[in-house]
C-alpha positions in Angstrom: 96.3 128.6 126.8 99.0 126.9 124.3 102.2 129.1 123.5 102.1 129.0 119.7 105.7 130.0 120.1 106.7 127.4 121.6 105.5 124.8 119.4 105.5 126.6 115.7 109.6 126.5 115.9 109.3 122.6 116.1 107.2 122.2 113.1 109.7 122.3 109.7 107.2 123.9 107.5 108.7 122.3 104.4 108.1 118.5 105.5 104.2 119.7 106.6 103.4 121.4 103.2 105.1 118.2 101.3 103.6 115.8 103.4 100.1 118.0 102.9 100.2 117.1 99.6 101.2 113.1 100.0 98.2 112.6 102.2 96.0 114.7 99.7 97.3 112.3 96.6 96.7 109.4 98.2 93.4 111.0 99.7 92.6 111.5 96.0 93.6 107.9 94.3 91.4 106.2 96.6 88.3 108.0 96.5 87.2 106.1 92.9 87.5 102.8 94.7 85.7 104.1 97.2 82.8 105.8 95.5 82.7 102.0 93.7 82.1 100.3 96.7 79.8 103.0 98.4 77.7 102.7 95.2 77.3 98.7 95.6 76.3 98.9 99.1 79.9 97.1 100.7 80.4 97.4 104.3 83.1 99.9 103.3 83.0 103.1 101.3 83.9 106.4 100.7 85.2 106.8 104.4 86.9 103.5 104.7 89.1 103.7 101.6 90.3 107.3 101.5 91.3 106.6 105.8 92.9 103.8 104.8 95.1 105.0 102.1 96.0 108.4 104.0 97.2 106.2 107.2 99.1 104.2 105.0 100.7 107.2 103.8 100.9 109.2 106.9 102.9 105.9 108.7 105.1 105.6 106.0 106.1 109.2 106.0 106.8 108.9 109.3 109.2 105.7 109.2 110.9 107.4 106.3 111.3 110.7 108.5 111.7 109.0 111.7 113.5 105.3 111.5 117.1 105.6 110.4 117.6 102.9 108.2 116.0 100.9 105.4 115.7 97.7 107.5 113.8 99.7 110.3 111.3 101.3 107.5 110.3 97.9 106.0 109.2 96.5 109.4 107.2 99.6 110.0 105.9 98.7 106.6 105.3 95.1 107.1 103.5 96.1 110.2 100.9 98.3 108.2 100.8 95.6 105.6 99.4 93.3 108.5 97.3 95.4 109.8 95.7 96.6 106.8 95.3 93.0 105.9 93.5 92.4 109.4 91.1 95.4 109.0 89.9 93.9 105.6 89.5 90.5 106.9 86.7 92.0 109.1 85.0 93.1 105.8 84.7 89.0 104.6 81.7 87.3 105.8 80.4 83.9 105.7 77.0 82.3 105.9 76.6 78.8 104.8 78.2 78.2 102.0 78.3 81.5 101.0 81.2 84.2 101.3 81.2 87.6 100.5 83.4 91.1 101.3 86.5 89.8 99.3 86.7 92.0 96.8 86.0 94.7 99.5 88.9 93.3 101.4 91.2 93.1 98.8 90.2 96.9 97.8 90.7 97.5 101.7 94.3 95.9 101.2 95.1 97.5 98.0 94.5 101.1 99.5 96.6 101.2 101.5 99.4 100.2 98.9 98.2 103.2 97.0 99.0 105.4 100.6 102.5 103.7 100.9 103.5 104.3 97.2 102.5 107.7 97.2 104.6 108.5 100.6 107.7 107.2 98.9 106.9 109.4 95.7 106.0 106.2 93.5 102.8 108.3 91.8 103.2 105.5 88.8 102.6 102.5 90.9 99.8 104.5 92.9 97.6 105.9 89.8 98.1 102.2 88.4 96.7 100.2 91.9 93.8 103.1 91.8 93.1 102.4 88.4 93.2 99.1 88.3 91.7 98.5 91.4 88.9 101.0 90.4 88.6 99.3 86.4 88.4 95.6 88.2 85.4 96.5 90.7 83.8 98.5 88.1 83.8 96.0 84.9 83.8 93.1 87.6 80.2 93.6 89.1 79.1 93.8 85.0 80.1 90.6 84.4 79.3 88.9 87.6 75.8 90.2 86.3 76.3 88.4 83.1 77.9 85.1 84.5 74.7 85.4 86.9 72.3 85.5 83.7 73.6 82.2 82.3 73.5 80.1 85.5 69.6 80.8 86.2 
C-alpha cells in the first residue's frame, strides 16, 4: 500500500490546480477542431485533437517548471514542434495522384500550438489558432463543395 504521506508533501498544490486548468483550456480550444474533423470522417477526431493539445501543454509546463533557462525551454519546444509535425504526417496519404489528410495534418500541427500557448498563458494567440483553425475547416469543406460543382 502507497503512504499518501509520503508523496502528498511533494505535490505543491498551487502549480497542480493552475496547471489543472491549462490542460482543461487547451483541452477546451481544441475540441471544435476536433468535432470538425470527427464530423467529416478524418482519420483523426475528437480524441486526437484534444490529446494533442493537452500534451503540448502538459510538456511545456513542464520545461517552464523544470528547465532553467529560456534556451533549454525552446529546444524542449522545438522537440514537440517536431514531433507533433511527425504524428500529423502519418495522417497524409497518397494514392495515385491523389493526396489527402493535409488539412488533418495541419489541424494536428496547429493543436498543439493551441496547448503550448495556453501553457505559457497566451489565451489570445490560443482562442485565435482554435478559431481560425476551426472557421477554415468549417467554411473550407463548403467551398471545396462548390469549387467541386463547377469542375463536373
Amino acid at each position: 500500500m502507497i503512504d499518501l504521506t509520503a508523496v502528498l508533501p511533494q505535490i505543491n498544490l498551487q502549480l497542480f490546480w493552475e496547471h489543472t486548468r491549462s490542460t482543461g483550456i487547451a483541452y477546451l480550444l481544441s475540441l471544435p477542431v476536433g468535432f470538425n474533423r470527427e464530423i467529416g470522417s478524418q482519420s483523426a477526431g475528437i480524441r486526437t485533437f484534444p490529446l494533442v493539445s493537452v500534451a503540448c501543454c502538459g510538456y511545456t509546463l513542464m520545461a517552464i517548471v523544470i528547465f532553467p533557462t529560456a534556451d533549454s525551454q525552446a529546444r524542449m519546444m522545438q522537440g514537440l514542434i517536431t514531433g507533433v509535425g511527425f504524428i500529423g504526417g502519418g495522417a497524409i496519404l497518397k494514392t495515385g495522384d491523389h493526396v489527402s489528410g493535409l488539412a488533418t495534418a495541419t489541424s494536428i500541427w496547429v493543436t498543439g500550438a493551441i496547448g503550448m500557448a495556453v501553457a505559457w498563458k497566451r489565451y489570445e494567440i490560443a482562442v485565435l489558432l482554435s478559431l481560425r483553425i476551426f472557421l477554415t475547416l468549417y467554411f473550407s469543406n463548403r467551398a471545396k463543395k462548390v469549387v467541386k460543382k463547377f469542375n463536373e
